[in-house]
DRENTI-151543 format. One record per atom (N, C-alpha, C): atom name; residue in three letters; x, y, z. Coordinates in steps of 0.05 Angstrom, whole numbers, m for minus. Example, Ala and Ser with C-alpha at 12.3 -4.5 7.8 and 13.67 -1.06 7.14 Angstrom:
<rs>
 at  aa     c1     c2     c3
  N ala    264   m114    156
 CA ala    246    m90    156
  C ala    264    m66    156
  N ser    257    m45    142
 CA ser    273    m21    143
  C ser    258      1    157
</rs>
This chain:
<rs>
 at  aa     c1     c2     c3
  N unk   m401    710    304
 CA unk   m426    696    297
  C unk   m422    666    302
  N unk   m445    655    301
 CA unk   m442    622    303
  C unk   m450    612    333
  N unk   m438    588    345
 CA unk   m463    586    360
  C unk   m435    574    380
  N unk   m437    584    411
 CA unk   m418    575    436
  C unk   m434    553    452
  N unk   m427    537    464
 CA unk   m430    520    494
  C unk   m406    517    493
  N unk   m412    497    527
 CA unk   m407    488    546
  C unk   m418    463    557
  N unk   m400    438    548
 CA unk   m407    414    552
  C unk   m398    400    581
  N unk   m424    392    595
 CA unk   m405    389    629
  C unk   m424    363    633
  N unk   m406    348    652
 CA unk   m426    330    666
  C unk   m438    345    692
  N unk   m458    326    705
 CA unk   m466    341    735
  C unk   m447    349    758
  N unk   m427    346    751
 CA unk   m404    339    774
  C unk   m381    356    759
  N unk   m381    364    741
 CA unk   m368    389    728
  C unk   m341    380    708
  N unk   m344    346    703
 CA unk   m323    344    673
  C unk   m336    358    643
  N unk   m311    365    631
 CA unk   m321    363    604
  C unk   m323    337    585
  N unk   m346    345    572
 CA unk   m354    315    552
  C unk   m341    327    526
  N unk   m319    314    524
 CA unk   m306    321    498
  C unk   m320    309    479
  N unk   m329    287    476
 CA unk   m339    271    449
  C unk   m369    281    447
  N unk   m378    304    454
 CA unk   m407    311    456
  C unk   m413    313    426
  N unk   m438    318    416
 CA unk   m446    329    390
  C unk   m456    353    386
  N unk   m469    367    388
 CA unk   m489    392    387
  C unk   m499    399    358
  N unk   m522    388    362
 CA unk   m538    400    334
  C unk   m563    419    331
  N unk   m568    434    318
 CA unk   m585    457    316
  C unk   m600    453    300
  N unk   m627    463    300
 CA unk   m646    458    287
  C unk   m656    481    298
  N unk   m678    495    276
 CA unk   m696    514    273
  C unk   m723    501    281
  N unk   m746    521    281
 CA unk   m771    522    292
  C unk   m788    502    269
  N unk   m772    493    247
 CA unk   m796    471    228
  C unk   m774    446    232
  N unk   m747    448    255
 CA unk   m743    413    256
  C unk   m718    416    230
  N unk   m710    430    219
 CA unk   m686    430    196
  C unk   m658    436    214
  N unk   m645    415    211
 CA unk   m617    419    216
  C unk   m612    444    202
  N unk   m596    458    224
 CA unk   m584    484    203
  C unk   m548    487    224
  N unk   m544    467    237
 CA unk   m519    464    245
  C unk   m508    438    262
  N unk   m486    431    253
 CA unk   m475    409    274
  C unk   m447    415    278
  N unk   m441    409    304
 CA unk   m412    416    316
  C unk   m399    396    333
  N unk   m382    393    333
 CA unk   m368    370    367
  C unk   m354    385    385
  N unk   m355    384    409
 CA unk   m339    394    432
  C unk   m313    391    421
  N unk   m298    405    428
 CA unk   m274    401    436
  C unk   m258    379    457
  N unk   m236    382    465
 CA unk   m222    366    482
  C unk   m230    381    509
  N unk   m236    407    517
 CA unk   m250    420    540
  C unk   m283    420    540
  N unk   m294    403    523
 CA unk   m319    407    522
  C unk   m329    429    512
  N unk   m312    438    496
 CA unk   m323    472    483
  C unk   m330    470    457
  N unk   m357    475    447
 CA unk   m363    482    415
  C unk   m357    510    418
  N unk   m346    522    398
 CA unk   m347    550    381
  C unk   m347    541    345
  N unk   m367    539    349
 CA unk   m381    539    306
  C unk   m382    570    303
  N unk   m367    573    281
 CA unk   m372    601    273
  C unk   m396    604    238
  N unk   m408    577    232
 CA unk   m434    580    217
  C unk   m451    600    230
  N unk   m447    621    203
 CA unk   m474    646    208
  C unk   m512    634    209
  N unk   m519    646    230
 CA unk   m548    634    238
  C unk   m567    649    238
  N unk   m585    644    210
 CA unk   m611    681    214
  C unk   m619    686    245
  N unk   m623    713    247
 CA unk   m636    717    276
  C unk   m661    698    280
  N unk   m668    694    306
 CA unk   m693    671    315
  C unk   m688    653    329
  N unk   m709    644    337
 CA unk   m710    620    353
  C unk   m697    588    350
  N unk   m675    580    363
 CA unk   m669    552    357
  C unk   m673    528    380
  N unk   m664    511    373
 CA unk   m669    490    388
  C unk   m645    474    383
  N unk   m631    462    415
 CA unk   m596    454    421
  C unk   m598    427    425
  N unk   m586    408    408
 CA unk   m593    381    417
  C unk   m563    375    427
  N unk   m563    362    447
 CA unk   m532    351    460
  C unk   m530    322    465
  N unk   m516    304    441
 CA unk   m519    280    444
  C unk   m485    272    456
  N unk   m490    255    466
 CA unk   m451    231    476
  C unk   m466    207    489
  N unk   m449    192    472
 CA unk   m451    163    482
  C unk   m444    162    515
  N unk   m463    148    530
 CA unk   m465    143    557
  C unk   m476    164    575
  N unk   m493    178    560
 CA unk   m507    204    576
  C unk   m531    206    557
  N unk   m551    216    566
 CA unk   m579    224    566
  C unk   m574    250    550
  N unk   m589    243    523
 CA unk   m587    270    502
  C unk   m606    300    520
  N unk   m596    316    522
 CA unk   m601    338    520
  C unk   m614    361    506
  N unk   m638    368    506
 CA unk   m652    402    489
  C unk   m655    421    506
  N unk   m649    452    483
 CA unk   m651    470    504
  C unk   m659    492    484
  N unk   m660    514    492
 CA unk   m675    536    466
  C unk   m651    555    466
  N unk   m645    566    437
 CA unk   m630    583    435
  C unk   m639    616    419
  N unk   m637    632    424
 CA unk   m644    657    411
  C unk   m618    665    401
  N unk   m625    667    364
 CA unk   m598    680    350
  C unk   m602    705    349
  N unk   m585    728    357
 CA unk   m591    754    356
  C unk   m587    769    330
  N unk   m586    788    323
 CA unk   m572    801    301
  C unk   m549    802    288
  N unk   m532    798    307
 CA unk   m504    790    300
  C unk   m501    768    298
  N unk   m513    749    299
 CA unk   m517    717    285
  C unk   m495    704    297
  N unk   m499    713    322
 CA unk   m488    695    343
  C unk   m510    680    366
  N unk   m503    661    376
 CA unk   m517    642    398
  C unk   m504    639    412
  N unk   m511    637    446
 CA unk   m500    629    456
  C unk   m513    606    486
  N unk   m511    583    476
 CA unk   m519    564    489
  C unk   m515    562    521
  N unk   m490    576    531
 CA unk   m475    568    566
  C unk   m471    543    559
  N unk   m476    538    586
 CA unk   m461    512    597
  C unk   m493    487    596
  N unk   m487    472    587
 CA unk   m507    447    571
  C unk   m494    419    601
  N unk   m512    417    607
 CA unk   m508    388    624
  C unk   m516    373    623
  N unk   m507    346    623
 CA unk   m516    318    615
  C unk   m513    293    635
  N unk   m532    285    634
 CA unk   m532    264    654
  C unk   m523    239    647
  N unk   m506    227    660
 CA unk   m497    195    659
  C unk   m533    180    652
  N unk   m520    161    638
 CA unk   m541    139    631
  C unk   m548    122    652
  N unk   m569    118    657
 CA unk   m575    104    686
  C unk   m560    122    710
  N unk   m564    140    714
 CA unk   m565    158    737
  C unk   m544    157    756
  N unk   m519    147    743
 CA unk   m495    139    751
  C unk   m475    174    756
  N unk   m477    188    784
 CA unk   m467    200    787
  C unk   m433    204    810
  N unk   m424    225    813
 CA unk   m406    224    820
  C unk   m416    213    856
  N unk   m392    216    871
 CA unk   m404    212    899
  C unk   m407    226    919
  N unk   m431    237    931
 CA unk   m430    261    944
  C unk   m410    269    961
  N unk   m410    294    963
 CA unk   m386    308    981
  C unk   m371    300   1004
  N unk   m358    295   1015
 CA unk   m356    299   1047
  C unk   m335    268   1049
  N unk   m336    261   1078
 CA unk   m322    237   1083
  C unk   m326    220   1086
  N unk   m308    193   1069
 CA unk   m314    169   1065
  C unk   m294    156   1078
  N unk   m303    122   1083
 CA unk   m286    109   1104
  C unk   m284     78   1080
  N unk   m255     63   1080
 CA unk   m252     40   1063
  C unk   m268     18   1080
  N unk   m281      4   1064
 CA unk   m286    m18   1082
  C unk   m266    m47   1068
  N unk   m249    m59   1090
 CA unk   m234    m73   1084
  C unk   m254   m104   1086
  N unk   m264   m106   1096
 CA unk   m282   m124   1091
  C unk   m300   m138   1056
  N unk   m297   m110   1046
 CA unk   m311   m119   1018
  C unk   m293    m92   1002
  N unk   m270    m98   1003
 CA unk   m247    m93    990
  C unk   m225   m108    986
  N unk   m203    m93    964
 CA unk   m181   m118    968
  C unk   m158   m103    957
  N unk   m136   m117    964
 CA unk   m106   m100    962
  C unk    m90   m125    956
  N unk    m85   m121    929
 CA unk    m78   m152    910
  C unk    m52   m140    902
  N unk    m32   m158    896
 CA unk     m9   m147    882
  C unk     m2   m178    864
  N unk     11   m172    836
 CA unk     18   m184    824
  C unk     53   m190    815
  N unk     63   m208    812
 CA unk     87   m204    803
  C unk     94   m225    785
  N unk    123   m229    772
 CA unk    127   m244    753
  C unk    153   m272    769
  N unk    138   m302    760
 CA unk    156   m318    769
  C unk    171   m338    751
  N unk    200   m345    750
 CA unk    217   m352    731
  C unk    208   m344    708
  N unk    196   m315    700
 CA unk    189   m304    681
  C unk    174   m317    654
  N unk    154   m342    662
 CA unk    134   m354    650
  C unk    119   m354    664
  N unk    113   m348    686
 CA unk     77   m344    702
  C unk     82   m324    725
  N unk     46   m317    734
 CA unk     56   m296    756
  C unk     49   m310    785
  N unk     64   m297    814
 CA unk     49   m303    837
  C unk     31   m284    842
  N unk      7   m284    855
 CA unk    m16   m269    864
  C unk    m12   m276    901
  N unk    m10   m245    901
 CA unk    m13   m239    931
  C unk    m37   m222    943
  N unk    m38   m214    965
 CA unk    m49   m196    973
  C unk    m50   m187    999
  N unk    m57   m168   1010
 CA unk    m54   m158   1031
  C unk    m87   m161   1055
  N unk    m80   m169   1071
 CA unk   m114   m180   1084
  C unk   m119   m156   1112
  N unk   m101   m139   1120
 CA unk   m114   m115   1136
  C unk    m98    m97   1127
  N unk   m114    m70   1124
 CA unk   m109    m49   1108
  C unk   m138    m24   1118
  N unk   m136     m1   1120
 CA unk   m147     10   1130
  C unk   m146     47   1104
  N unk   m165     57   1102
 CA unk   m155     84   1096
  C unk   m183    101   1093
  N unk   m181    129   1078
 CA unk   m199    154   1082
  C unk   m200    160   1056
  N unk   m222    169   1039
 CA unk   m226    186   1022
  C unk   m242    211   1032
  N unk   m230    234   1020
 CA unk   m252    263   1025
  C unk   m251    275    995
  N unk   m279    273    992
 CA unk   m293    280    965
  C unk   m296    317    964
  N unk   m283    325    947
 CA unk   m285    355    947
  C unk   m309    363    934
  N unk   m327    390    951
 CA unk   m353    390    944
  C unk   m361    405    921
  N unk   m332    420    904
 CA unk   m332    448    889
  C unk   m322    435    864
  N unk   m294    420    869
 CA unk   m272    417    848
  C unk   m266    390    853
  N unk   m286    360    850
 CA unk   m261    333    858
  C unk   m240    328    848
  N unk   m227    349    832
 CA unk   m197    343    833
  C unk   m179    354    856
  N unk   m202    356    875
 CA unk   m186    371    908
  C unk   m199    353    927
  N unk   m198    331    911
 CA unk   m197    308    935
  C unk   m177    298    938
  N unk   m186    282    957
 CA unk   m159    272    974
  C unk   m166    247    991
  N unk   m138    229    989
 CA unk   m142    198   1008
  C unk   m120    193   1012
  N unk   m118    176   1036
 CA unk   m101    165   1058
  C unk   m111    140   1063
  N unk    m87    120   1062
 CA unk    m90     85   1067
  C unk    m54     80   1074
  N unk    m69     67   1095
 CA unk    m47     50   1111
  C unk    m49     16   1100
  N unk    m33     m1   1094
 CA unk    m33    m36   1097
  C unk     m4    m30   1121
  N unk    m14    m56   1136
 CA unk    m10    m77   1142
  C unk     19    m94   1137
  N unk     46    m86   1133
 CA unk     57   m108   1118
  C unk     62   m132   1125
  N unk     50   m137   1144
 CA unk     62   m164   1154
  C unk     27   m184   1152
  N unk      7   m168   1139
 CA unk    m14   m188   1126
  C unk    m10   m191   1100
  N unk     14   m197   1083
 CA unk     13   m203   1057
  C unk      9   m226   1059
  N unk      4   m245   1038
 CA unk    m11   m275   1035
  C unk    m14   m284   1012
  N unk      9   m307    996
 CA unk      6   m312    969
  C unk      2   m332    973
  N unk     m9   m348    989
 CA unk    m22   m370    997
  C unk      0   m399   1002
  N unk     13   m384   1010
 CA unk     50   m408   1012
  C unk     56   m388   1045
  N unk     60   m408   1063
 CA unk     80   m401   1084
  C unk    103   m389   1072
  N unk    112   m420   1072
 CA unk    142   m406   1071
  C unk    157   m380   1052
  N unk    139   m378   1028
 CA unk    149   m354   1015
  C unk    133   m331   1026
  N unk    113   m329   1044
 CA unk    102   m304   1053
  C unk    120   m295   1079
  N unk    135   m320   1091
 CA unk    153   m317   1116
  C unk    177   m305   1094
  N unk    177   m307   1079
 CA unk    207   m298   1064
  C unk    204   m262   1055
  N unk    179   m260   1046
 CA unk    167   m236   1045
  C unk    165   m216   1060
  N unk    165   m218   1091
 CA unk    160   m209   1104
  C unk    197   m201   1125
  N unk    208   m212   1103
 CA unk    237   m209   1122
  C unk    259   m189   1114
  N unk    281   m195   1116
 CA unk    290   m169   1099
  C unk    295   m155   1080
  N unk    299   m187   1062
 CA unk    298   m190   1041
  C unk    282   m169   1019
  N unk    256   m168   1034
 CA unk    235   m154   1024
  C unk    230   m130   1031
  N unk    203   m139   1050
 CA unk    179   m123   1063
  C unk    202   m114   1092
  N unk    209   m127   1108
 CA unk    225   m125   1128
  C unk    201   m117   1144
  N unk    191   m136   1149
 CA unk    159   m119   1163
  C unk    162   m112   1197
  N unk    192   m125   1209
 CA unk    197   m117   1236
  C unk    208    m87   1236
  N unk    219    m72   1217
 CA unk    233    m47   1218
  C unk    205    m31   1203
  N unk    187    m40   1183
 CA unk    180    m18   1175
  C unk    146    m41   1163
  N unk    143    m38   1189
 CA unk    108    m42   1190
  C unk     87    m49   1180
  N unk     81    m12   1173
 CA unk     61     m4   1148
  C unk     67      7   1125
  N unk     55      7   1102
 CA unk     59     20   1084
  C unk     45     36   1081
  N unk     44     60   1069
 CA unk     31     81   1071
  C unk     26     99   1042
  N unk      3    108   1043
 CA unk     m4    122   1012
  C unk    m20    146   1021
  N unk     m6    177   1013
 CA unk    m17    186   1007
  C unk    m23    205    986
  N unk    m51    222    983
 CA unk    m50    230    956
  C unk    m35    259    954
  N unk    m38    270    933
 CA unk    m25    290    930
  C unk    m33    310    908
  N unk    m53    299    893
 CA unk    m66    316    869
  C unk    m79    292    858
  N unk   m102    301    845
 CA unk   m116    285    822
  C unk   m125    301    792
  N unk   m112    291    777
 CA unk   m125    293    751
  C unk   m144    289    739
  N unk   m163    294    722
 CA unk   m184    286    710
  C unk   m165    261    680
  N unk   m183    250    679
 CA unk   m170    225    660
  C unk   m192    222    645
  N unk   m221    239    643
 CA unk   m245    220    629
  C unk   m273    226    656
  N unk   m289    229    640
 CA unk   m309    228    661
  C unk   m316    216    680
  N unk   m303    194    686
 CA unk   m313    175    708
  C unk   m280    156    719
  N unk   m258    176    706
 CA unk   m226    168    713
  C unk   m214    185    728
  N unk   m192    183    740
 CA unk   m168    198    738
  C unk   m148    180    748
  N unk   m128    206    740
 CA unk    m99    190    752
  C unk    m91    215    785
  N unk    m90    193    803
 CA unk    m83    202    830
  C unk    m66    198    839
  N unk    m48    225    835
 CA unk    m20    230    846
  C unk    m20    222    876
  N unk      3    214    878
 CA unk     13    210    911
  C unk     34    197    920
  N unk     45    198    944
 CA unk     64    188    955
  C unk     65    167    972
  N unk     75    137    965
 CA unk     78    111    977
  C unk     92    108    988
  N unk     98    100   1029
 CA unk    130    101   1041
  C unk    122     74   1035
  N unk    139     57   1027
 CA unk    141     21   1028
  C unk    175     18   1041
  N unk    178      3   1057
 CA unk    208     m7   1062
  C unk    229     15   1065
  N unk    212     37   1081
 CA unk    228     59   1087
  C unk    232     82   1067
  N unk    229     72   1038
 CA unk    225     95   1024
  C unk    197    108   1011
  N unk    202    136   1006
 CA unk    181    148    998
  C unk    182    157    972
  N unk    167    154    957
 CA unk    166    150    924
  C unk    138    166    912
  N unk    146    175    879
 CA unk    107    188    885
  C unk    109    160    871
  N unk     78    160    870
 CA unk     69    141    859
  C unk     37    147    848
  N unk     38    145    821
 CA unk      3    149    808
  C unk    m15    121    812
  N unk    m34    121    812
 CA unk    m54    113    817
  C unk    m75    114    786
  N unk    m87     93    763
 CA unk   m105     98    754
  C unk   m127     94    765
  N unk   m143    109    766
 CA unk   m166    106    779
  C unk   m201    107    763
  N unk   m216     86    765
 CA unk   m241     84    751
  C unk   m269     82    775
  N unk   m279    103    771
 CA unk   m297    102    791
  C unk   m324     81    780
  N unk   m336     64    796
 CA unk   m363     41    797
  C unk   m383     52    795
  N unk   m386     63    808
 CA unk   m414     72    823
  C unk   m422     75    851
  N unk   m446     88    856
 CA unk   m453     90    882
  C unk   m481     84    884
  N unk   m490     71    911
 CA unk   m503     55    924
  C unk   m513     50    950
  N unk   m542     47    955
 CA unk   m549     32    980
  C unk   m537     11    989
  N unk   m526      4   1014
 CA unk   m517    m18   1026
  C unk   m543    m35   1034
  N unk   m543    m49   1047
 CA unk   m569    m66   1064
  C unk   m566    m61   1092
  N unk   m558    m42   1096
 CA unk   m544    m35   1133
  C unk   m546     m6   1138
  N unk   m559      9   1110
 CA unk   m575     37   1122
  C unk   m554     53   1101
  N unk   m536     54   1096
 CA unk   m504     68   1080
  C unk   m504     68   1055
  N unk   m495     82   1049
 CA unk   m492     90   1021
  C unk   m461     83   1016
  N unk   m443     68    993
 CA unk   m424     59    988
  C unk   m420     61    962
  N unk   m389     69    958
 CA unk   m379     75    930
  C unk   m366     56    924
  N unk   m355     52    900
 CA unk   m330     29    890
  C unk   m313     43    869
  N unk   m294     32    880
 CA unk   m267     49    850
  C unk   m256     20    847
  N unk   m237     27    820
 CA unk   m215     m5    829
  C unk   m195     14    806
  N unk   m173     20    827
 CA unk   m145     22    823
  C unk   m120      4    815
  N unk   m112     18    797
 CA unk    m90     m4    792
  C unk    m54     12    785
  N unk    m37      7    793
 CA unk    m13     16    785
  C unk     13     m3    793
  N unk     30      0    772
 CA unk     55    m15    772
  C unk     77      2    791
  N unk     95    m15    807
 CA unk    124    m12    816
  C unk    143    m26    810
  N unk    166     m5    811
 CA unk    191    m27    814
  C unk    206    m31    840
  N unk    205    m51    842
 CA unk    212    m57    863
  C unk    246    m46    869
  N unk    264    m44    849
 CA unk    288    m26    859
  C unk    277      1    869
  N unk    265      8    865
 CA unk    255     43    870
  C unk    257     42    906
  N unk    251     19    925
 CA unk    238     12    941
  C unk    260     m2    968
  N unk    274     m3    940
 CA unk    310    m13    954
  C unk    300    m40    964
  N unk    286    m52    951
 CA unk    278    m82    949
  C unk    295    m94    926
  N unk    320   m110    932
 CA unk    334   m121    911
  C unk    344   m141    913
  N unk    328   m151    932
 CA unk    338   m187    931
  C unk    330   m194    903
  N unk    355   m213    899
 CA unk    336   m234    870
  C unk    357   m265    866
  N unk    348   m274    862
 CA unk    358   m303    855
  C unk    360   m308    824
  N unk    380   m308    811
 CA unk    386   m311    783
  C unk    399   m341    779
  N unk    377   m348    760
 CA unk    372   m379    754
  C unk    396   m379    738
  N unk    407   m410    723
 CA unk    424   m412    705
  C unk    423   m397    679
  N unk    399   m395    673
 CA unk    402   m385    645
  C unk    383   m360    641
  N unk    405   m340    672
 CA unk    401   m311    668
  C unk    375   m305    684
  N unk    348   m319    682
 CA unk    330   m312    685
  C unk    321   m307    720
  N unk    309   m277    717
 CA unk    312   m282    755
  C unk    292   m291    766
  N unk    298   m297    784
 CA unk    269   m323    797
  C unk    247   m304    803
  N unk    247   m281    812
 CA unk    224   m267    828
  C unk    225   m239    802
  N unk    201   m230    784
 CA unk    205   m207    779
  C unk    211   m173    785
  N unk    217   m162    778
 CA unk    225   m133    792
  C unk    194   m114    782
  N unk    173   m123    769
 CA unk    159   m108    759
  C unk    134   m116    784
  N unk    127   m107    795
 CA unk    100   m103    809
  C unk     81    m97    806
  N unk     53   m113    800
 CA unk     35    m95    781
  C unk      9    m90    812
  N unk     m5    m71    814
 CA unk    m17    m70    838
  C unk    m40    m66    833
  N unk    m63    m81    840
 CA unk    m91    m80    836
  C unk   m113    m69    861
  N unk   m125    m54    859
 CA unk   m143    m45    880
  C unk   m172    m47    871
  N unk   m195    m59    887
 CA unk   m214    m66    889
  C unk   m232    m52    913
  N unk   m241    m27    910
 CA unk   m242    m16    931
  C unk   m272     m8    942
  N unk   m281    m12    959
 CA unk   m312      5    972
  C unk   m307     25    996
  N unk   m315     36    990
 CA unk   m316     57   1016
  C unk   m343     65   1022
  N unk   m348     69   1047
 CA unk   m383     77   1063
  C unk   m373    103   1068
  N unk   m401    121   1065
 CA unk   m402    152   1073
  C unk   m400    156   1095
  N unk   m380    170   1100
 CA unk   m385    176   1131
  C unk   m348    175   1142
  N unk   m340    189   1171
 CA unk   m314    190   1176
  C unk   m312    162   1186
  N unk   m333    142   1186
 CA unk   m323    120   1214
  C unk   m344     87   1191
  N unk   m333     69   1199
 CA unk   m351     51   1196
  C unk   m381     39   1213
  N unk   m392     26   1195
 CA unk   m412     19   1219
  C unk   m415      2   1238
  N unk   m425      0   1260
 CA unk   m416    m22   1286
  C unk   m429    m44   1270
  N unk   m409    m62   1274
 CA unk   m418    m83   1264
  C unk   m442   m109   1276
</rs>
């Protein structure tokens, strides 16, 4: 007895923080429940047979009604209840997407004489997202940089960057990312497994990921935005130059913090410009 759903967005996460409340045919609460961590109510409150009515509230989605019939066995069963993002903020349709490096960015952070940081970034960089049409945790992306466009706005330490010390950008190019699984992290998150070759080695490497939104361009396209972010160490990478100051402290940090700023247009290709 008692009353089941199924809390989903349009795109098929569960809304764990959902509410679901019941009310009878004169408007009297006669139950309230919260999803679970899978978006699942099971209330086992006995419900006279008859007609109800399913209210599905969560912050950042469009409340929900639906009609329920309690049977004899004073059970209900609601299915699967779906809720719309607030302001019509959905996932991004199926199929293949292309980065546009132009109104993107590939920033990296690091720590210097361990009281301030340098800001770099990477200025050509190229990659693919494919949006799975069933399950988007069966998507998948591929991005290449550039290593020899890094740029912290200093010559001479971006010429130092780029040598062996580091990047070694004459033996090993590009760097390369790809994915390898995605998790759900939250309705509009995940964390995206995958594998980064940097400086010859290959490492997994996660990815948090927060999806923007999606959008008309002014050029006919429809365009998404995420912005990724994840830390390295730079030993992992067999990057271990360092310069250790007098009092211990090393000049260049080993912690790498990596920021992604990303748009991508629908479609396998960009548009002629």
């Amino acid at each position: 007895m008692g009353l089941t759903a199924r809390i989903r967005t349009r795109d098929g996460w569960a809304v764990s923080h959902a509410v679901v409340t019941v009310t009878d045919m004169t408007g009297t609460q006669v139950l309230r429940a919260e999803a679970d961590t899978e978006g699942a109510v099971r209330d086992t409150t006995e419900l006279a047979p008859g007609a109800y009515t399913v209210i599905v509230t969560a912050v950042g989605y469009a409340p929900a009604a639906s009609s329920a019939i309690v049977t004899a066995s004073g059970r209900a069963e609601a299915g699967t209840v779906t809720l719309a993002r607030q302001g019509g903020t959905e996932l991004p349709p199926p199929g293949p997407w292309t980065i546009d490096p132009v109104h993107s960015s590939v920033a990296a952070v690091a720590q210097h004489l361990g009281i301030s940081s340098v800001h770099g970034r990477f200025t050509e960089f190229g990659g693919t997202i494919e949006i799975a049409p069933d399950d988007v945790t069966k998507s998948r992306v591929e991005a290449v940089i550039w290593a020899a466009s890094v740029d912290t706005g200093n010559g001479m330490r971006d010429t130092h960057l780029k040598s062996a010390d580091f990047l070694d950008v004459e033996r090993h190019p590009e760097i390369t990312y790809r994915s390898t699984g995605v998790t759900a992290a939250g309705s509009d998150r995940w964390t995206v497994h995958g594998e980064l070759s940097l400086h010859g080695v290959v490492r997994p490497v996660d990815l948090d990921l927060a999806y923007l939104g999606t959008g008309a361009d002014p050029w006919g396209g429809t365009r998404a935005a995420f912005r990724a972010t994840a830390e390295l160490q730079r030993e992992d990478f067999a990057m271990n130059y360092n310069q250790v100051l007098q009092a211990g402290i090393a000049a260049i940090g080993t912690t790498l913090k990596v920021e992604l700023d990303i748009q991508a247009v629908q479609g396998d290709s960009l548009p002629a410009a």
